[in-house]
C-alpha positions as CSV (number, residue, x, y, z in Angstrom):
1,X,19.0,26.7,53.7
2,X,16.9,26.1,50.8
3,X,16.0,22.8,49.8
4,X,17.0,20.6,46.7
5,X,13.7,21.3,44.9
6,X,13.7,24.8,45.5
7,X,17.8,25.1,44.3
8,X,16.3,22.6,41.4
9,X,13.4,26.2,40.7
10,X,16.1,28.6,40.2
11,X,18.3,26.7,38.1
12,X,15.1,26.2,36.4
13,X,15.4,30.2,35.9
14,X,19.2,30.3,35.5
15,X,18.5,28.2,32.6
16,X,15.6,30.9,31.0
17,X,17.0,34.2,32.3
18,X,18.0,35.5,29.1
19,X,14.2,34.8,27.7
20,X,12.5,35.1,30.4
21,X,10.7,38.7,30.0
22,X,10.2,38.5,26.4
23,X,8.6,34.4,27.2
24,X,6.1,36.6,29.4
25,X,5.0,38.6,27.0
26,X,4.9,36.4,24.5
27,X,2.2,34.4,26.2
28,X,0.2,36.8,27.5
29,X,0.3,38.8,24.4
30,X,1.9,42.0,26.4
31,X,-1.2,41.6,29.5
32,X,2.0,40.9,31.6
33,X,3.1,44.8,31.1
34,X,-0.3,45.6,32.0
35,X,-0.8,43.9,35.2
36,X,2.5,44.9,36.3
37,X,1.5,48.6,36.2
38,X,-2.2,48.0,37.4
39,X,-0.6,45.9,40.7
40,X,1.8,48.7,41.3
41,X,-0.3,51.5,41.1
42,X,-2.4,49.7,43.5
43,X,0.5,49.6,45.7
44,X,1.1,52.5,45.5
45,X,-2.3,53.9,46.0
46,X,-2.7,51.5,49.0
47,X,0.6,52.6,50.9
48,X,1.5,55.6,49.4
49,X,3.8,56.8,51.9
50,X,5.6,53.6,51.9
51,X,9.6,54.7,52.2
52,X,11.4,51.1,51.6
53,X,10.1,48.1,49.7
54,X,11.3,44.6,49.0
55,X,10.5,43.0,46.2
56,X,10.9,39.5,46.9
57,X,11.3,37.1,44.1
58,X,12.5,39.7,42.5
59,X,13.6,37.5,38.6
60,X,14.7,39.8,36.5
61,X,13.2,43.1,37.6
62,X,10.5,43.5,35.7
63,X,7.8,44.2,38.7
64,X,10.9,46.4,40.7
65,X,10.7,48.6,37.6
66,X,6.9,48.8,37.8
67,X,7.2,50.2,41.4
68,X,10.2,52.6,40.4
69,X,7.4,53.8,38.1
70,X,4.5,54.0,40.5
71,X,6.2,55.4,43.3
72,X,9.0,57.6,41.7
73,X,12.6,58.2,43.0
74,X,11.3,58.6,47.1
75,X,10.6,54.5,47.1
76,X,14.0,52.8,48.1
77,X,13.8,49.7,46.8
78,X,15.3,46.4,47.4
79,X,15.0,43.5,45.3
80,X,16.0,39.5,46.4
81,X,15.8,36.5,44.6
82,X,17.5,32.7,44.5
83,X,18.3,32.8,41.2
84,X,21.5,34.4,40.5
85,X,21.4,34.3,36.6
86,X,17.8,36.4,37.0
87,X,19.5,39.0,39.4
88,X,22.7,39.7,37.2
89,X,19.5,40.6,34.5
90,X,17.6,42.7,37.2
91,X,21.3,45.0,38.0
92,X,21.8,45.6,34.4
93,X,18.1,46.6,33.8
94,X,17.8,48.6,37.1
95,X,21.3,49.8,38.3
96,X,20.7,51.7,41.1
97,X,18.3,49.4,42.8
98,X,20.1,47.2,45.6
99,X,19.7,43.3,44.6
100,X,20.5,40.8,46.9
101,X,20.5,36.6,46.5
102,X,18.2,35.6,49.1
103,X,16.1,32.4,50.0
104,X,12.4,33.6,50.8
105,X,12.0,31.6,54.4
106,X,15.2,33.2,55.4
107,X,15.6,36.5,54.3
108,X,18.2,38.4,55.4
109,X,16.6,41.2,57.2
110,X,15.7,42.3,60.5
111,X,12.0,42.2,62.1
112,X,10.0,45.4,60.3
113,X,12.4,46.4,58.0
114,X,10.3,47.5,55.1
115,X,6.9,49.4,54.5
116,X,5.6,47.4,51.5
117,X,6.8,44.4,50.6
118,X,5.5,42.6,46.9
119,X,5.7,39.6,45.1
120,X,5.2,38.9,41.5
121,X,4.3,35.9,39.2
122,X,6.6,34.2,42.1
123,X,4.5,33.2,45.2
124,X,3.4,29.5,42.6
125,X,7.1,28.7,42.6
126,X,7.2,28.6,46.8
127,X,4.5,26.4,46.6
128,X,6.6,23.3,46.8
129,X,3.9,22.3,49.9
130,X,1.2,24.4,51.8
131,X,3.7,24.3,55.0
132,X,6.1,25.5,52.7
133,X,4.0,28.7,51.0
134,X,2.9,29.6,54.5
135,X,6.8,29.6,55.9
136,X,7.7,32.3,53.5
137,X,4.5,34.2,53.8
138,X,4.8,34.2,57.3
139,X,8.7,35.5,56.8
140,X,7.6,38.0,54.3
141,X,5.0,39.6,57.3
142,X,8.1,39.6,59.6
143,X,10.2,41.4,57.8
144,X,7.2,44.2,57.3
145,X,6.9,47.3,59.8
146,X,3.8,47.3,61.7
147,X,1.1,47.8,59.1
148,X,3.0,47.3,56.6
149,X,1.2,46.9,53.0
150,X,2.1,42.9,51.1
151,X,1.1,42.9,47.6
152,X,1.0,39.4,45.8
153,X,0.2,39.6,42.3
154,X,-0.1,35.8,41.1
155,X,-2.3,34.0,38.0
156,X,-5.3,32.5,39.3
157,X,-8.0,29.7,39.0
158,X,-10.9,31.9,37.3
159,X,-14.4,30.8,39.5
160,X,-16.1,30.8,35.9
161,X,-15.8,27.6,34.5
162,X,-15.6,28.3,30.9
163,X,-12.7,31.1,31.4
164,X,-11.0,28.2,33.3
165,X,-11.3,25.8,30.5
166,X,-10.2,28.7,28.4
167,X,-7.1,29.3,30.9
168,X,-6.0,25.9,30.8
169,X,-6.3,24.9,27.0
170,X,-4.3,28.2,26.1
171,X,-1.2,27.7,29.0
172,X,-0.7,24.0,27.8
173,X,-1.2,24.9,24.1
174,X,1.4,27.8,24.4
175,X,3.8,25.6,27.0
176,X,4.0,23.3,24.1
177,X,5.0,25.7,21.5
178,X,7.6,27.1,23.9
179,X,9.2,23.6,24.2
180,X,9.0,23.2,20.5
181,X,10.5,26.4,20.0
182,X,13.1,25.7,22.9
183,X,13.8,22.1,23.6
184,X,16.8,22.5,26.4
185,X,13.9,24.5,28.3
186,X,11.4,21.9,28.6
187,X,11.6,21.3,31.8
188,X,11.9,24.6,33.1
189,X,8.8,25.5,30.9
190,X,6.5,22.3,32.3
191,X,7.4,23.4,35.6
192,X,5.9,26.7,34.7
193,X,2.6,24.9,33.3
194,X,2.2,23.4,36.0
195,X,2.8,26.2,38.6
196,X,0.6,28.0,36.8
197,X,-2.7,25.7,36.4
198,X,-1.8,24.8,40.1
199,X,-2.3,27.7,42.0
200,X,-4.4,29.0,44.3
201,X,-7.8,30.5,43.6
202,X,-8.4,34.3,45.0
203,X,-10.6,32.8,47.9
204,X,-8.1,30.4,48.7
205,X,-5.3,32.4,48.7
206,X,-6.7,35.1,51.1
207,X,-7.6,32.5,53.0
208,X,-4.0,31.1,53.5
209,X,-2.5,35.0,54.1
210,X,-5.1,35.1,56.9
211,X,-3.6,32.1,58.7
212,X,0.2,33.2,57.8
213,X,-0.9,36.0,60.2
214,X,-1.6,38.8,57.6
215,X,-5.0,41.1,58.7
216,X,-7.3,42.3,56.0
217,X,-6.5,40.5,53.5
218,X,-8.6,41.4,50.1
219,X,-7.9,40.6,46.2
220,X,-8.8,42.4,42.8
221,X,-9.1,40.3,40.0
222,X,-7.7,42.0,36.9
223,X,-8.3,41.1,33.0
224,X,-9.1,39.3,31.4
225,X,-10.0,37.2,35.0
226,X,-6.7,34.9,35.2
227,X,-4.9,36.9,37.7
228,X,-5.1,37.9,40.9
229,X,-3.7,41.2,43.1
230,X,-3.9,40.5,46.7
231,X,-3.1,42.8,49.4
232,X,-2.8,42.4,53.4
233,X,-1.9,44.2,56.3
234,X,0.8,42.8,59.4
């Protein structure tokens, strides 16, 4: 069962669902489009005769559409999220793509169900604890068939420390406009801040997929030098 904090994370999104892709875009002046397609075509390149996927954290569909794109009709997709508000957006935007409600350490699939499984801009939000993040990756492997491709794409902590500076004067600069602009959201928006800023570098992360149980782990950092596609093997 999901806990209160995590229930607390998708009314946070329940709350911003109508927003939510256009929010995206708006602060990272349409990169979000571009990383999307980069992450999936990376996918697809990297498993390309993956079958069945699940996107897990799934929002609104944004990344689900992505892989529609990069794969084409043979992918059969399934999309899960928490958030019921942000799956009603991802049926409307992709309506014959199966969407189910779902809490990531308990997904509602048998051992090796899928070929590829991704996550996008969602893997900060399970990070309530490191025991936590590792319980869903570790959920996310079981689910995959043997050798199964997981692709994470995720912001991360640039290693140069000017870009870093850069990265966090711009998200809390930005944050703040958004609660300006949107008062009711500000808490959903601080937790995103705050997600954001806390994550994971790329070393670190392929570090923690290692120990969920993941083989191979490896990353491509993608422009401007804030985000991060990782990829792994069961």
């Amino acid at each position: 069962m999901p806990s209160n904090k995590e229930l607390a994370i998708a009314g946070f999104y329940d709350g911003i669902y109508l927003f939510y892709s256009k929010a995206n875009s708006f602060l990272t002046f349409g990169l979000d489009l571009y990383w999307r397609a980069a992450a999936a075509k990376l996918a697809a390149a990297s498993a390309p005769g993956a079958v069945s996927a699940l996107d897990a954290c799934c929002g609104t569909g944004d990344f689900s559409l992505s892989l529609k794109k990069a794969f084409g009709p043979r992918l059969r997709l399934t999309g899960a999220d928490l958030s019921e508000a942000m799956l009603s957006a991802a049926k409307a935007k992709l309506p014959g793509v199966e969407f189910v409600r779902a809490e990531m350490k308990e997904l509602p699939f048998p051992d090796g169900s899928f070929d590829l499984l991704t996550i996008a801009f969602a893997t900060r939000n399970l990070d309530i604890d490191k025991e936590k993040l590792l319980a869903a990756l570790r959920e996310f492997r079981r689910v995959l068939k043997p050798g199964g491709l997981f692709l994470n794409l995720e912001t991360t902590r640039p290693k140069n420390p000017a870009l870093w500076f850069l990265m966090r004067a711009y998200v809390r600069t930005l944050i703040g406009l958004l609660n300006l602009l949107s008062p009711k959201s500000r808490d959903s928006y601080s937790f995103l801040k705050n997600t954001i800023l806390g994550f994971y570098g790329a070393d670190e992360f392929s570090a923690l997929l290692s120990e969920a149980g993941f083989s191979g782990a490896s990353y491509r950092i993608l422009f401007p030098g804030a985000v991060a596609a990782h990829t792994a093997r069961k």
